[in-house]
TORLODREN-623404 format. One line per 4 residues: for each residue x, y, z of N, C-alpha, C. Coordinates in pm, 1 decimal, decimal comma. Example, Ala and Ser with C-alpha at 12.3 -4.5 7.8 and 13.67 -1.06 7.14 Angstrom:
<recs>
1319,0 -569,0 780,0 1230,0 -450,0 780,0 1320,0 -330,0 780,0 ~ 1285,0 -225,0 708,0 1367,0 -106,0 714,0 1290,0 3,0 787,0 $
</recs>
This chain:
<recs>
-1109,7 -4909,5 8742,3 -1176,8 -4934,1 8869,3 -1225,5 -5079,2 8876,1 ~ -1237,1 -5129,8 9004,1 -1253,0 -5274,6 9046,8 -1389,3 -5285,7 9042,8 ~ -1426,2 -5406,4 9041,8 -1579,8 -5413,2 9096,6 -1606,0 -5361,2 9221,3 ~ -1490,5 -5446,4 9304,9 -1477,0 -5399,1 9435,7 -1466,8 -5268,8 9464,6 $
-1430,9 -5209,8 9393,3 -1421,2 -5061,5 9404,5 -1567,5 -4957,9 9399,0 ~ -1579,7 -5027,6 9263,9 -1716,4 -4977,8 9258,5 -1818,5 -4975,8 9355,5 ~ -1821,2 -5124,4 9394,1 -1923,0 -5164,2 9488,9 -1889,1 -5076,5 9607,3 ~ -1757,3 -5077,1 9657,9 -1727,4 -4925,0 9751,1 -1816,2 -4856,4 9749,4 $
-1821,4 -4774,1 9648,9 -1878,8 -4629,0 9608,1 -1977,6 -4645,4 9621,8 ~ -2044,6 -4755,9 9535,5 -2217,0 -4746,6 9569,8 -2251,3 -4760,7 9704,4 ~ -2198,3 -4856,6 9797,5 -2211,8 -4803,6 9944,5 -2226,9 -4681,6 9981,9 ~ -2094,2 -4607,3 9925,4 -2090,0 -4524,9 10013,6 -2188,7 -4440,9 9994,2 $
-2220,1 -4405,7 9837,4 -2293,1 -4261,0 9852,1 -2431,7 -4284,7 9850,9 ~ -2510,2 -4422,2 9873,4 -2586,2 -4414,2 9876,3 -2629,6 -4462,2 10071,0 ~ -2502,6 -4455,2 10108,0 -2553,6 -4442,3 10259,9 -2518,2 -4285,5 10289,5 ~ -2460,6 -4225,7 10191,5 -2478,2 -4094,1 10218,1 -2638,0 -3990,5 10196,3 $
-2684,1 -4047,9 10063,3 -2830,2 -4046,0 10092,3 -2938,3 -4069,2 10104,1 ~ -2914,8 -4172,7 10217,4 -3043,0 -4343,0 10261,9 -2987,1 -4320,4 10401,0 ~ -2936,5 -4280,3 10498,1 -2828,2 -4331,1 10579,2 -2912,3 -4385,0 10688,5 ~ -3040,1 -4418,9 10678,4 -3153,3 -4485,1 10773,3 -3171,8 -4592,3 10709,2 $
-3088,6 -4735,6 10686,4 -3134,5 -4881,8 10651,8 -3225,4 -4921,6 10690,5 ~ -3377,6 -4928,8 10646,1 -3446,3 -5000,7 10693,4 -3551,2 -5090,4 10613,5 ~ -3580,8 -5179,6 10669,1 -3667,6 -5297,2 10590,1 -3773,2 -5202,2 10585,7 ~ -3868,8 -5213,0 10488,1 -3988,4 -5158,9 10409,4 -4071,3 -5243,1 10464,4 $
-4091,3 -5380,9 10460,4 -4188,3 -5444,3 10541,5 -4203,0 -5393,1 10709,9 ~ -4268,5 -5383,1 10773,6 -4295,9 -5373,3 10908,2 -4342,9 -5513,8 11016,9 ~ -4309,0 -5517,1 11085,5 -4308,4 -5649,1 11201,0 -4252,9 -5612,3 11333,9 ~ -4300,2 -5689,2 11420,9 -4224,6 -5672,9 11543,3 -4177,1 -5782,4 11616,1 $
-4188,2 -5883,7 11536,7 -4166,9 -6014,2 11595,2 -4043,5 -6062,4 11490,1 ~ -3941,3 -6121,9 11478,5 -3882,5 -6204,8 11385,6 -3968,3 -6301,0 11303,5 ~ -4073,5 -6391,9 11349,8 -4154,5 -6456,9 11248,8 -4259,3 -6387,9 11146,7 ~ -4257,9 -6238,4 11206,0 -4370,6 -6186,0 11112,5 -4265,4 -6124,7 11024,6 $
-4132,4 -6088,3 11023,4 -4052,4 -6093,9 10895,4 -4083,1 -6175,0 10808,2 ~ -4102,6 -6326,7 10846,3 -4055,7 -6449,1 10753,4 -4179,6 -6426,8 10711,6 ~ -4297,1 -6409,6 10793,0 -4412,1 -6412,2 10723,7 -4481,8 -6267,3 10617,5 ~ -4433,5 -6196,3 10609,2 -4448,7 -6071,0 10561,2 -4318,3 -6089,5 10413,6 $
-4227,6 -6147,5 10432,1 -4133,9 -6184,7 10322,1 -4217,9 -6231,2 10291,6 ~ -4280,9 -6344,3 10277,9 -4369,7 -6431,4 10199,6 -4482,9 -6393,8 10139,0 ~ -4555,9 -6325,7 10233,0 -4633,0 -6267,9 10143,9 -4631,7 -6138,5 10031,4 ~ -4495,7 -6072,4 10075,0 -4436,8 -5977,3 9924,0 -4396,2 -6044,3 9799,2 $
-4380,6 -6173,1 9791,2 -4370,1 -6247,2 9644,3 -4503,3 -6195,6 9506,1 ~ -4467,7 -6117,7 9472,7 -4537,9 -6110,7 9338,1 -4644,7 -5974,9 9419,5 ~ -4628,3 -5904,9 9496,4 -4705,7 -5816,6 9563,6 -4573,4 -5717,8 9617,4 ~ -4633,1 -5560,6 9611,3 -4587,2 -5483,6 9674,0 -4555,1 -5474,1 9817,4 $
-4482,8 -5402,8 9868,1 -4464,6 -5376,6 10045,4 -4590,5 -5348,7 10106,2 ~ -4578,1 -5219,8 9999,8 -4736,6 -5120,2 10106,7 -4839,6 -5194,1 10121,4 ~ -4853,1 -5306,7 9999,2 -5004,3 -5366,3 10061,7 -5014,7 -5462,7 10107,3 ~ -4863,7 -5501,5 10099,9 -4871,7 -5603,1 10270,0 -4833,3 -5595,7 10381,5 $
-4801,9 -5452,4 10448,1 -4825,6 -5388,4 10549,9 -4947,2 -5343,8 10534,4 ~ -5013,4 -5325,8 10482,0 -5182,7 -5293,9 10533,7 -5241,0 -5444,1 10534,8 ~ -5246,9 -5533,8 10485,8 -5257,5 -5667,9 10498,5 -5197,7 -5753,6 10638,9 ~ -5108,9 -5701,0 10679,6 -5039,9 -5777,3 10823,6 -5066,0 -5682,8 10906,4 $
-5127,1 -5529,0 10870,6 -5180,7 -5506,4 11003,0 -5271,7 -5563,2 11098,9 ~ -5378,3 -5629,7 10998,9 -5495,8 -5720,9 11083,0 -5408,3 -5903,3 11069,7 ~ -5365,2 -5952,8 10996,7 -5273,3 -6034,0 11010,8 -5202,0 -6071,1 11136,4 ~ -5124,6 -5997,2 11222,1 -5056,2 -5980,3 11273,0 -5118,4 -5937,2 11443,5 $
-5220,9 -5897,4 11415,8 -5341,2 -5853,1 11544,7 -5396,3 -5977,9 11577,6 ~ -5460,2 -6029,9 11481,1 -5526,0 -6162,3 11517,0 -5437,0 -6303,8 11513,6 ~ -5310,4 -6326,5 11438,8 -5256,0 -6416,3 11530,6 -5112,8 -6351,5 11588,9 ~ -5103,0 -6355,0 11717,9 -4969,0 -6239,4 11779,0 -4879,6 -6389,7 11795,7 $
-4859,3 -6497,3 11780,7 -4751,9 -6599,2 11775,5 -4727,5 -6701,9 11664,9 ~ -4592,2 -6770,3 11750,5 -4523,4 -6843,8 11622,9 -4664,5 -6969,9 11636,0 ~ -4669,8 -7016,6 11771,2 -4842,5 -7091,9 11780,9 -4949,5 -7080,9 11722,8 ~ -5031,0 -6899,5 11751,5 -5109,0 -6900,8 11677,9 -5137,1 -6935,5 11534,4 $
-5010,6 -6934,8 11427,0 -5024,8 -6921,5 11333,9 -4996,0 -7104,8 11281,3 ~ -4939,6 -7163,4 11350,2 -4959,9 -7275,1 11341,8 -5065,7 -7337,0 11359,3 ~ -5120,1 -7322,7 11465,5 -5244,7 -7355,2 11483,7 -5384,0 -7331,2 11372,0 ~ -5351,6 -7210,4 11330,7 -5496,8 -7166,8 11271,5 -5499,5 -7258,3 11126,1 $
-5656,4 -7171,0 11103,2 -5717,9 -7291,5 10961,5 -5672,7 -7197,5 10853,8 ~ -5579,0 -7248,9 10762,7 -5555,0 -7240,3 10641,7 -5684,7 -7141,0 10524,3 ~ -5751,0 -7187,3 10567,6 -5875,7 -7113,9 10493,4 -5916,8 -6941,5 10548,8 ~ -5903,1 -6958,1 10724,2 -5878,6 -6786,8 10757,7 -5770,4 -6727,8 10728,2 $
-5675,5 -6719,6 10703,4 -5532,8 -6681,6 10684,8 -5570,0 -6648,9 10545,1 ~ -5630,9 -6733,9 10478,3 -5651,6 -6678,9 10331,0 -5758,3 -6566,7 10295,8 ~ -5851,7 -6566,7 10376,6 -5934,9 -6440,1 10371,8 -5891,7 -6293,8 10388,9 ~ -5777,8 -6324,4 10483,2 -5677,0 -6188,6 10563,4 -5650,5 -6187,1 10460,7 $
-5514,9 -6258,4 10375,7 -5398,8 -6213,6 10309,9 -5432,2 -6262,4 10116,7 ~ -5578,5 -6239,6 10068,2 -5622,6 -6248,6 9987,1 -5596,8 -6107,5 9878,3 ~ -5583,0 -5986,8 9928,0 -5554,9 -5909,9 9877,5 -5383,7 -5859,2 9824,7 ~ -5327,8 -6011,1 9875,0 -5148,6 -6016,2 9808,3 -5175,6 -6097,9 9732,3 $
-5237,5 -6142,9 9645,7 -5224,8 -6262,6 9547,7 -5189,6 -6422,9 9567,7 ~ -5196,6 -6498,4 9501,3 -5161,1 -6636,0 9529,4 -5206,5 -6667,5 9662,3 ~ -5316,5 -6598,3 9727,4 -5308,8 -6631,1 9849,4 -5369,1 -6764,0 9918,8 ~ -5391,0 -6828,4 9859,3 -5396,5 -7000,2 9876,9 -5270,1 -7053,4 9872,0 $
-5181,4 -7063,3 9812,2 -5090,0 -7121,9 9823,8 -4980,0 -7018,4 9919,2 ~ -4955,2 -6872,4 9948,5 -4924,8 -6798,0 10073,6 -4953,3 -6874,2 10151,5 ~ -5132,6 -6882,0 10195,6 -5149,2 -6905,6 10313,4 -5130,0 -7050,0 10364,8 ~ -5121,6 -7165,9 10282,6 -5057,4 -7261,3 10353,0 -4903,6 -7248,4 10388,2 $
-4846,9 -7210,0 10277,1 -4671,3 -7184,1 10356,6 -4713,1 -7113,3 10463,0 ~ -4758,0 -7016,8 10501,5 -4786,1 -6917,5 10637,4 -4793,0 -7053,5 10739,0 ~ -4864,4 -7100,6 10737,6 -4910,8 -7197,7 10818,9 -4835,9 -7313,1 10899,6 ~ -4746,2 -7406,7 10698,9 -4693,4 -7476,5 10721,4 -4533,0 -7433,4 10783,9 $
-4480,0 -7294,1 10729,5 -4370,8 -7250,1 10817,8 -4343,4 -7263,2 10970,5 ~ -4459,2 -7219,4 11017,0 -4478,7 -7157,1 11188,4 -4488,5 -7321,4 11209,1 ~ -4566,4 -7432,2 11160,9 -4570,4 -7572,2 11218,0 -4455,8 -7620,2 11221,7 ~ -4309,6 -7584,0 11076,2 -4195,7 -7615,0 11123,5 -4095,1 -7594,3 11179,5 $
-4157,5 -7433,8 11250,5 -4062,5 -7354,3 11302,2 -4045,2 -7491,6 11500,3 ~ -4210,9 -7507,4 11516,2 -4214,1 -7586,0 11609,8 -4164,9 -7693,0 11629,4 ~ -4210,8 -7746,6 11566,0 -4161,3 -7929,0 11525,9 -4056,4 -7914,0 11512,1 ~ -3980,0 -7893,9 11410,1 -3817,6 -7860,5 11387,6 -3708,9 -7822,6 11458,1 $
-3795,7 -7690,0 11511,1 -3703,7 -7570,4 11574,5 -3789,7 -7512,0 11704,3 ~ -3803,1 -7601,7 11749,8 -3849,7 -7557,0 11888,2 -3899,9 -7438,5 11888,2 ~ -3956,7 -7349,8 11789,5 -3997,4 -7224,7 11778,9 -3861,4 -7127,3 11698,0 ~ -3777,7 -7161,0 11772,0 -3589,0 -7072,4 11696,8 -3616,0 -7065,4 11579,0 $
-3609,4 -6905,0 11522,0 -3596,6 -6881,7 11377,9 -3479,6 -6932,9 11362,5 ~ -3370,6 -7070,0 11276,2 -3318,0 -7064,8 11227,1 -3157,9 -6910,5 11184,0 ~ -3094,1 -6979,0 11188,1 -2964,2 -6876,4 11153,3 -2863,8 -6892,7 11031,4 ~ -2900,8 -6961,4 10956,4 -2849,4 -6986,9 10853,4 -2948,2 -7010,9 10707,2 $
-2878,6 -6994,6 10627,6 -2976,9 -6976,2 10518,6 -3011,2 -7107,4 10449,7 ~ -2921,5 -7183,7 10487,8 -2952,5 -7370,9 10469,7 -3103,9 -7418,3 10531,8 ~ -3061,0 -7382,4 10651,4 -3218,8 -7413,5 10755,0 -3324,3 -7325,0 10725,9 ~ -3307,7 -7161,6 10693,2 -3391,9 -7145,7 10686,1 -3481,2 -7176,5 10524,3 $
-3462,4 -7200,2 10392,5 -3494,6 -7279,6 10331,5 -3536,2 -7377,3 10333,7 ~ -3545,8 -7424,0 10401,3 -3630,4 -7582,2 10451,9 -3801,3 -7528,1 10483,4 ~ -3779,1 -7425,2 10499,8 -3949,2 -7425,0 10573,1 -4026,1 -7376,4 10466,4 ~ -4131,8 -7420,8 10492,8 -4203,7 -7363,0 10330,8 -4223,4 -7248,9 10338,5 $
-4205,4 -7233,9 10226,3 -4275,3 -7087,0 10159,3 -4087,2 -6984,8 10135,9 ~ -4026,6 -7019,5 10232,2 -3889,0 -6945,8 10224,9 -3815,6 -6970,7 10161,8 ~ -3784,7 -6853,7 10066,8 -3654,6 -6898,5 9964,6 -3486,3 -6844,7 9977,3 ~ -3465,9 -6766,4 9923,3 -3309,6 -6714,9 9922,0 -3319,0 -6578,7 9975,9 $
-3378,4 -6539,4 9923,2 -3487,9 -6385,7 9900,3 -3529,9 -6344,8 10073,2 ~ -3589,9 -6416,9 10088,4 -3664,0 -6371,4 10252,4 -3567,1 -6441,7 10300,8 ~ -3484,9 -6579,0 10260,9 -3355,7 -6608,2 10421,1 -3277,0 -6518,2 10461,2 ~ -3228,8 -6451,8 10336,6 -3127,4 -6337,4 10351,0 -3205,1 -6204,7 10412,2 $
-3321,7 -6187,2 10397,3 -3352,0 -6103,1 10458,0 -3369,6 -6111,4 10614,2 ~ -3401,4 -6224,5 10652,0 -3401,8 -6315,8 10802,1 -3276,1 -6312,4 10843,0 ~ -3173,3 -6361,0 10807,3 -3049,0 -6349,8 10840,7 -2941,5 -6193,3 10868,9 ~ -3038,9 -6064,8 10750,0 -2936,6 -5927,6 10796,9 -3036,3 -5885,3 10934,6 $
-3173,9 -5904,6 10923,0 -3231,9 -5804,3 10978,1 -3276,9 -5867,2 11096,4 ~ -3279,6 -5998,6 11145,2 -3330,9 -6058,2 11279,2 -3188,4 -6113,9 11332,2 ~ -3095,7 -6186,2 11246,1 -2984,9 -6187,9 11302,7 -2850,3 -6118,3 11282,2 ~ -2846,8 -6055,0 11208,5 -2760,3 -5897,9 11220,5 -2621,0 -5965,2 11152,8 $
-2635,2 -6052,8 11034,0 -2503,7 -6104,9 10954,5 -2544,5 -6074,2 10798,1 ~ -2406,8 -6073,6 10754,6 -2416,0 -6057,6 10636,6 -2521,1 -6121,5 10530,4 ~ -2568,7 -6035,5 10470,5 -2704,5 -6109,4 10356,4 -2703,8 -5995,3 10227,8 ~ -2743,8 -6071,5 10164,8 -2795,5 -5997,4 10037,2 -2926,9 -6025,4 9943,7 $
-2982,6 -5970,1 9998,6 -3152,1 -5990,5 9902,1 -3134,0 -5912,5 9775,2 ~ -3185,4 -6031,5 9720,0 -3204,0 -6009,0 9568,3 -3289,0 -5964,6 9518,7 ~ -3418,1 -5884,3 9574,3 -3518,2 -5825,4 9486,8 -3516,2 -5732,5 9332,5 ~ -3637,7 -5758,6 9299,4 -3611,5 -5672,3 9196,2 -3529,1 -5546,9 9189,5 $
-3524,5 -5454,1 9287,9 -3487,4 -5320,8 9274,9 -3327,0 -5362,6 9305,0 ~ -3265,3 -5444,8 9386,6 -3146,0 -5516,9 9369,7 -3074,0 -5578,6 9196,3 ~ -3165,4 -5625,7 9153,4 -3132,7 -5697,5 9042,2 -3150,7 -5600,4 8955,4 ~ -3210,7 -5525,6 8939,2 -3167,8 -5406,2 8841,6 -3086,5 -5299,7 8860,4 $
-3082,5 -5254,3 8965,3 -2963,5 -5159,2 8992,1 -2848,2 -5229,9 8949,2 ~ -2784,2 -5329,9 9020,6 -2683,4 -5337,5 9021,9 -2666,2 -5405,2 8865,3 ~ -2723,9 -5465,3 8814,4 -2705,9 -5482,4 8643,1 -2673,9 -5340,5 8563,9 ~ -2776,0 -5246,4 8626,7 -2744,6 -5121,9 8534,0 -2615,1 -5068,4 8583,2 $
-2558,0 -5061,2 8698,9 -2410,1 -5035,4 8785,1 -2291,3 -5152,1 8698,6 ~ -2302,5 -5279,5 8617,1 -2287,7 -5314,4 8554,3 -2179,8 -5421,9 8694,7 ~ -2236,9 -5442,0 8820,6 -2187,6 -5548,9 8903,7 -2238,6 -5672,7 8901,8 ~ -2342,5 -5687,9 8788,4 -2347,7 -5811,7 8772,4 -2397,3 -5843,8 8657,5 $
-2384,5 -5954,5 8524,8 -2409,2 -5915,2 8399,7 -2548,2 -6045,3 8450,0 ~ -2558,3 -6099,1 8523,3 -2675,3 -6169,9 8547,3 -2843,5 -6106,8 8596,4 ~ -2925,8 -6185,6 8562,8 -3049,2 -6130,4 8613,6 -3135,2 -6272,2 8681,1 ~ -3096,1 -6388,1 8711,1 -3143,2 -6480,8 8820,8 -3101,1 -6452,4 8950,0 $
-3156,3 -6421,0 9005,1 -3149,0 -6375,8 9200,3 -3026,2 -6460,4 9252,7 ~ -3014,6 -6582,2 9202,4 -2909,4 -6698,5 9283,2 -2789,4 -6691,7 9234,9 ~ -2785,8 -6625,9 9101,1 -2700,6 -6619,8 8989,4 -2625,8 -6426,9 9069,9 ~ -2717,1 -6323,6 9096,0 -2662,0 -6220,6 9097,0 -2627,3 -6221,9 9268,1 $
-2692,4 -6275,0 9316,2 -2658,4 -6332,3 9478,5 -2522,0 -6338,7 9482,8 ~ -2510,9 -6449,8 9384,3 -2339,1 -6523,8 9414,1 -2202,6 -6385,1 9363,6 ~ -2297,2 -6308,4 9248,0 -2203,8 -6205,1 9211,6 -2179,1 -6108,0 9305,7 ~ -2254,5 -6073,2 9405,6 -2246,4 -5972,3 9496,2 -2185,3 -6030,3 9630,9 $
-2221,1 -6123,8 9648,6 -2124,9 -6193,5 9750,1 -1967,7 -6149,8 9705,4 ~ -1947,9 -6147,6 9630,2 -1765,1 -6152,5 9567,2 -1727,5 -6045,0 9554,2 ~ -1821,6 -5902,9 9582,3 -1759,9 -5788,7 9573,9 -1805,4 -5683,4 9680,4 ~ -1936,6 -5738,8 9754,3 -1982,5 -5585,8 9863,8 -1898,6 -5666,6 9998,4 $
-1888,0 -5551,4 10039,6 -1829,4 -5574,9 10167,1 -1904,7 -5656,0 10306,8 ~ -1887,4 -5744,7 10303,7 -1993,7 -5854,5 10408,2 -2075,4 -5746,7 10496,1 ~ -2012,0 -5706,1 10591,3 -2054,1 -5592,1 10682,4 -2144,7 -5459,1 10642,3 ~ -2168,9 -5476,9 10507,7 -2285,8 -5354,8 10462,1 -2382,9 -5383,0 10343,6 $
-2341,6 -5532,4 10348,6 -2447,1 -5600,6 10230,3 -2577,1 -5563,0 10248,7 ~ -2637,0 -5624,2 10396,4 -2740,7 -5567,5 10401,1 -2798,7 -5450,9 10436,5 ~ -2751,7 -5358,5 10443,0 -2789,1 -5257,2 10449,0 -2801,8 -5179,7 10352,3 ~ -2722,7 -5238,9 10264,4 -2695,5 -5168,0 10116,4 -2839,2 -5216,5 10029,9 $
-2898,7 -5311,6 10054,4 -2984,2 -5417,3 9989,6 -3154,9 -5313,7 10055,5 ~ -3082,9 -5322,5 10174,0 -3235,2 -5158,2 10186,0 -3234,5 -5061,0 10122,1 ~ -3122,5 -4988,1 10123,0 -3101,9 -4899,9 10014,0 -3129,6 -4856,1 9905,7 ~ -3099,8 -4982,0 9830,7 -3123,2 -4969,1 9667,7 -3262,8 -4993,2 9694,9 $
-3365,8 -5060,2 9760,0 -3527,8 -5072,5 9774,2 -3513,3 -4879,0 9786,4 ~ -3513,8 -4800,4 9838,2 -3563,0 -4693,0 9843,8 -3475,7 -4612,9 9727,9 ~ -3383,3 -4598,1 9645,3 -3296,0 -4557,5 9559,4 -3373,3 -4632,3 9449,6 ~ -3421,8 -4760,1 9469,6 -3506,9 -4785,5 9335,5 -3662,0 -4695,9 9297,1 $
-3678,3 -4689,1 9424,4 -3823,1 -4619,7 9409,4 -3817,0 -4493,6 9379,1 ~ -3707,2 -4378,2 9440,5 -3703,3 -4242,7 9393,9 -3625,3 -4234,9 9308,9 ~ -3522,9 -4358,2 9266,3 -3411,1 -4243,3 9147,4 -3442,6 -4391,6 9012,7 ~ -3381,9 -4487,7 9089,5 -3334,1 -4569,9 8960,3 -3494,1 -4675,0 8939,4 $
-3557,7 -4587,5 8884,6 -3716,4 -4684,5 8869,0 -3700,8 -4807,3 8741,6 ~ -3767,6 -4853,9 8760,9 -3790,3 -4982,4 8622,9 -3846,4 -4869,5 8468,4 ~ -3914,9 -4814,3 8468,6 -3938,1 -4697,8 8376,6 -3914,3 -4525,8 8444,9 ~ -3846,0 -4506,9 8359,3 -3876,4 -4360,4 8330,1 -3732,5 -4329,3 8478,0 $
-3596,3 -4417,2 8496,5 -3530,8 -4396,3 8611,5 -3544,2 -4214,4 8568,2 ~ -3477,6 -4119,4 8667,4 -3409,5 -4005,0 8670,6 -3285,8 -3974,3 8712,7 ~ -3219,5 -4007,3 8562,5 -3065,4 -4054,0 8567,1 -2976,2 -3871,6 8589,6 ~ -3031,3 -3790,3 8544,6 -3037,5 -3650,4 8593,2 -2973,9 -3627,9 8753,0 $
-3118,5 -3686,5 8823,5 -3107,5 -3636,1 8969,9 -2969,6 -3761,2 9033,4 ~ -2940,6 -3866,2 8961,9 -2838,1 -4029,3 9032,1 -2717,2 -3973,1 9063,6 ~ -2724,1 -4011,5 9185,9 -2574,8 -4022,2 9277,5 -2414,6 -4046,6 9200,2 ~ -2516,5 -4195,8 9110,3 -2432,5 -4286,0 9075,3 -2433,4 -4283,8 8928,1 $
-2457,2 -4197,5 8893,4 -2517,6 -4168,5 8760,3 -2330,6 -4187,6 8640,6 ~ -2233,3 -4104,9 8711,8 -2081,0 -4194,2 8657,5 -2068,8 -4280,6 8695,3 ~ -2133,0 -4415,9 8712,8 -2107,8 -4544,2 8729,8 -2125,7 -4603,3 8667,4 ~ -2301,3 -4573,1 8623,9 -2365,5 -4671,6 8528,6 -2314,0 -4712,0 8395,3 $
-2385,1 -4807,4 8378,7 -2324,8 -4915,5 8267,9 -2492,3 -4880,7 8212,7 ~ -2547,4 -4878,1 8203,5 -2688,4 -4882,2 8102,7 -2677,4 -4837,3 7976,8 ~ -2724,4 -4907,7 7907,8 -2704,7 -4868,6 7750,5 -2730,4 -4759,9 7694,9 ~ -2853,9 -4707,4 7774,5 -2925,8 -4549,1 7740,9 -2944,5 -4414,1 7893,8 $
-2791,1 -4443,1 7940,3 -2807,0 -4352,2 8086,2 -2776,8 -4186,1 7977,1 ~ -2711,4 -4210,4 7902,6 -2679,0 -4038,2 7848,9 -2782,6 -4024,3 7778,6 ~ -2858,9 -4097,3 7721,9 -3004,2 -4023,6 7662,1 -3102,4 -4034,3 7794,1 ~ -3121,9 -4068,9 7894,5 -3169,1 -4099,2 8009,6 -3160,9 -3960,6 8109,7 $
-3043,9 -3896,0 8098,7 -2975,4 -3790,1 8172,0 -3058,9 -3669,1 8138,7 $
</recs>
């Protein structure tokens, strides 16, 4: 079997049981993606959707958030960590979304890297889910699945990026990349996966899936 092949399969059966792609962060705007990516660096989803609920109330634009003082933004989003250095990218993003980009989120993952705080990680996530093209986010639950699926022998995000580019099918990258976020959380965990209950469980490459089983 191919990589390509493989990578097939893991599509398939895990849109057989995920078949609702959806981002885990919550937003309703395209900039509160970029800004809600940013603040999940080194922090969970859930508590930065309870964090951008008042976030997101008190400044409702790509303006407001330019505008505001660096020091309130950090009181909000203090409970995601690093949040001094968050909350100036928050800040300094939305100032270059203006200046730059006339407000336009960006459509490419060149541009959108330019703005602070955005890396590979949240462009690609900007790019499947606000502009509806091929992406592949590399999060943790990405970078371990597919190492243990044995589609990529790398574990740097830019490094397993480039490996998955070469084998998922453009048209379900990202959707597949939601996926494994919820397939990481109920089946294939960082401890204790339940290689028992896995879809994909004849796929894996992990060193200890039959004592795992």
């Amino acid at each position: 079997m191919t990589l390509k092949q493989k990578a097939l399969l893991v599509c398939d059966r895990l849109e057989e049981r995920y078949p609702d792609a959806v981002c885990s962060l919550k937003y309703s705007q395209p900039h509160e993606l970029m800004i809600a990516g940013r603040l999940s660096a080194q922090c969970t989803d859930e508590r930065v959707n309870i964090v951008t609920k008042e976030l997101f109330a008190k400044y409702t634009s790509i303006e407001d958030f330019a505008s505001a003082e660096v020091s309130d933004i950090e009181e909000i989003i203090r409970p995601c960590g690093l949040f001094k250095t968050k909350a100036a990218s928050v800040v300094g993003m939305c100032r270059a979304l203006l200046e730059r980009f006339g407000g336009r989120i960006p459509d490419t993952v060149e541009e959108l890297t330019t703005l602070p705080g955005i890396g590979r990680k949240t462009a690609n996530l900007i790019m499947g889910d606000v502009h509806h093209k091929p992406a592949v986010v590399t999060d943790t639950h990405c970078i371990r699945i597919t190492g243990r699926l044995g589609l990529t022998k790398n574990t740097e995000p830019a490094k397993v990026e480039a490996d998955l580019w070469k084998i998922l099918p453009p048209e379900r990258s990202s959707d597949l990349c939601h996926r494994l976020v919820l397939f990481g959380r109920e089946i294939c965990r960082a401890r204790s996966p339940l290689c028992g209950e896995c879809p994909l469980a004849d796929l894996c490459k992990g060193p200890d899936v039959k004592k795992r089983k």
